[in-house]
C-alpha positions in Angstrom: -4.4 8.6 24.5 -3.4 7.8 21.4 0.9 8.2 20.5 1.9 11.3 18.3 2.1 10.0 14.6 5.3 11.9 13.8 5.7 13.3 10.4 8.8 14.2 8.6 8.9 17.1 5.9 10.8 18.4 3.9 12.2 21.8 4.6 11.7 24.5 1.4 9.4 25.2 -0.8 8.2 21.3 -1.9 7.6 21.4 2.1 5.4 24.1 1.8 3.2 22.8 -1.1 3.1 19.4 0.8 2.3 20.6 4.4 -0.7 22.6 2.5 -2.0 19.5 1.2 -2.0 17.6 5.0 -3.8 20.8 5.9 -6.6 20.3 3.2 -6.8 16.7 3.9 -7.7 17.6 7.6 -4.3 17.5 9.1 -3.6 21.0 10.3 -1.4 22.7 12.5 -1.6 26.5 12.6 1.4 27.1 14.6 3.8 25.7 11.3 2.6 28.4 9.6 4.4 31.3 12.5 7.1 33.2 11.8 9.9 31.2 14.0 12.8 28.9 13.9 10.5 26.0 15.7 11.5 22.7 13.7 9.0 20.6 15.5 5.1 21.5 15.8 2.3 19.4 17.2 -1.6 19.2 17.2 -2.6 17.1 20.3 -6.2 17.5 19.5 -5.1 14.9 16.3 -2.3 13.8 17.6 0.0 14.7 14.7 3.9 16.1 15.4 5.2 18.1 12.1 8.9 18.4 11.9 11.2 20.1 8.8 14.3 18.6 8.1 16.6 18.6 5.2 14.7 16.9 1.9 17.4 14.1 1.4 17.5 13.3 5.6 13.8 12.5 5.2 14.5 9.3 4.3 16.8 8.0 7.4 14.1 9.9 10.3 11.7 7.6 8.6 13.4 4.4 7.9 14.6 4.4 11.4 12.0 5.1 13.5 12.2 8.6 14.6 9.2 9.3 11.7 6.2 7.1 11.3 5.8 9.1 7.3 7.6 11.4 5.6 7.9 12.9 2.2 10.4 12.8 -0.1 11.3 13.1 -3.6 11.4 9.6 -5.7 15.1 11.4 -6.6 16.1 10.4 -2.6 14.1 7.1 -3.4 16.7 5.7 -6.1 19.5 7.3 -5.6 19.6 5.8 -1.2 17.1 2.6 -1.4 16.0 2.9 2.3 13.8 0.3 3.5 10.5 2.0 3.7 7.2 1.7 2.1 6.3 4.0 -0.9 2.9 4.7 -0.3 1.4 7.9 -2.6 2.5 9.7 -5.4 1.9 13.5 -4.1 2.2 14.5 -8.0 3.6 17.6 -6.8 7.5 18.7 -7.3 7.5 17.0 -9.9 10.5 17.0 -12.6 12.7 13.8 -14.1 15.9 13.1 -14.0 18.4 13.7 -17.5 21.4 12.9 -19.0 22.9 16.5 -20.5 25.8 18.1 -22.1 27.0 21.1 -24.3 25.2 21.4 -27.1 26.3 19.3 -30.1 27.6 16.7 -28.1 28.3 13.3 -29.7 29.0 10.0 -27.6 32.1 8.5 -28.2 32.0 5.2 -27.5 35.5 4.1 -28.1 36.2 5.2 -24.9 34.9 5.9 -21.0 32.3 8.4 -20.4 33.1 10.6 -17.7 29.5 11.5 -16.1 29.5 14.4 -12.9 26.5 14.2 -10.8 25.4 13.9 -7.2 23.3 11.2 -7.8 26.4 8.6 -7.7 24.1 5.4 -7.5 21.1 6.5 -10.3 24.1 7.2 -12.8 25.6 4.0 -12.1 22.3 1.9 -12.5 21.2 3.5 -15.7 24.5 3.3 -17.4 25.0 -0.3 -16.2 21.5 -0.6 -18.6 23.1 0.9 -21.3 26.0 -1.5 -20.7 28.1 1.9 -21.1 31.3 2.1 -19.4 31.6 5.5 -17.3 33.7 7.0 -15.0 31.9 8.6 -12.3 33.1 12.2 -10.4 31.1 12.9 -8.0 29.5 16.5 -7.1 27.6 18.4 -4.7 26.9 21.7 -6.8 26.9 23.9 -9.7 27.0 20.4 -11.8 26.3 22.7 -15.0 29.8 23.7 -14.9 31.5 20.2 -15.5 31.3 19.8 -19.1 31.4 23.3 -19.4 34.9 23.4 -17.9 35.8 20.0 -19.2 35.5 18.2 -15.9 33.1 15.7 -17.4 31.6 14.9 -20.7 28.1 15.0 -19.5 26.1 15.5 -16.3 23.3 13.0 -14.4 20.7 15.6 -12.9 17.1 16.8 -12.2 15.6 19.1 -14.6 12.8 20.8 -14.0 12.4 24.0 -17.0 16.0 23.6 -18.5 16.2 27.1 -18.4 19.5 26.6 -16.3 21.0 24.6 -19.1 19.8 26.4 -21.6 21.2 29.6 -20.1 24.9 27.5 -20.0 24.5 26.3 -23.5 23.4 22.6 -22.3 20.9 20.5 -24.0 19.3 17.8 -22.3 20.5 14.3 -24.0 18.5 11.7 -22.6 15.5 11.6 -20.3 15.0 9.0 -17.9 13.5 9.1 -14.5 10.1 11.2 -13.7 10.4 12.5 -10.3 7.9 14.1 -7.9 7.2 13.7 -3.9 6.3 10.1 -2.5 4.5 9.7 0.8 6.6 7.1 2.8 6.4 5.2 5.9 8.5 3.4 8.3 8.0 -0.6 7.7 7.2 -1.0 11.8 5.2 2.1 12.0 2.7 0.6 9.3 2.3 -2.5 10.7 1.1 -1.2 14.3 -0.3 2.2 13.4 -1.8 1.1 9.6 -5.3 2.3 10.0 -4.3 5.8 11.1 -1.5 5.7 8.6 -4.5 4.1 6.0 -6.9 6.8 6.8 -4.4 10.3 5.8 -2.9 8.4 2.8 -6.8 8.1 1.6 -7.2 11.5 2.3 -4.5 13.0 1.0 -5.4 11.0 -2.5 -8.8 12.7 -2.0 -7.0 15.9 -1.9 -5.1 15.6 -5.4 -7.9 13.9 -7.3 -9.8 17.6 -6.5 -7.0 19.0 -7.6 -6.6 17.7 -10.6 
């Protein structure tokens, strides 16, 4: 019997919207859909083990081992570099990634630019383009309040509708990273289970070219 190809998801609604498209490319599993706390679900008949965890953890099940694929956002991708294999743009959740602050704002660039974010790393690699000098403070919420409050003269975030900034007087500044969920797979896990890992990546392209 073949092994269980373990797939990592991530838990919310981007989870949702993804496990619905394995389940339209022929990978159900009716039991993910109960009302429980389960974190882990299997199909033996195709020999597929679901399990949620947290969207930015995706990443480190799959890159070491304990997920043969995963999703995750192309956010996760930049910001922590793991040594996987992009495989599929899912072209759902999608979003980008924007420079933003109060509305009016002009760049000084006599002096540092102090940028709030939780996205330490993409900050630091597109201001390192610019050649711009920043000082980086790092958050974990409520980023819109920063340069509301002074904390920081702009913020580094994803932005979906900009209604959030909009509602806290922010204007988006500069755009530049489009983000949406990325079908992943461990580097070892593709090299001995390819053709099953082969066969759901074409099916799940199937899946969003009849959706489009």
């Amino acid at each position: 019997m073949e092994r269980m190809l373990n797939i990592a998801l991530p838990k919310g609604r981007l989870g949702e919207r993804v496990y619905a498209m394995f389940e339209a490319a022929g990978y159900p599993c009716p039991e993910i859909k109960e009302n429980n706390r389960r974190l882990i679900f299997e199909n033996r008949e195709l020999g597929i083990r679901y399990f949620w965890v947290k969207p930015s953890d995706v990443v480190i099940y799959v890159e070491r081992g304990a997920a043969d694929i995963g999703v995750a956002g192309r956010d996760i991708l930049l910001e922590y570099s793991p040594d996987v294999y992009e495989l599929l743009d899912l072209e759902v959740g999608k979003c980008h990634m924007a420079v933003a602050a109060k509305c009016g704002y002009e760049d000084d660039r006599s002096r540092t630019l102090t940028v709030a974010t939780k996205f330490t790393n993409i900050a630091k690699s597109y201001y390192a383009s610019l050649g711009r000098e920043i000082d980086i403070i790092h958050l974990n919420g409520s980023i819109e309040l920063a340069p509301i409050l002074g904390l920081s003269d702009v913020i580094v975030d994803i932005v979906e509708t900009g209604t959030t900034l909009k509602e806290n007087k922010l204007e988006v500044v500069e755009r530049f990273a489009e983000i949406s969920a990325r079908l992943i797979a461990n580097k070892a896990s593709f090299k001995f289970l390819g053709e099953r890992i082969d066969l759901l990546r074409g099916k799940l392209r199937d899946v969003i070219g009849t959706s489009k």
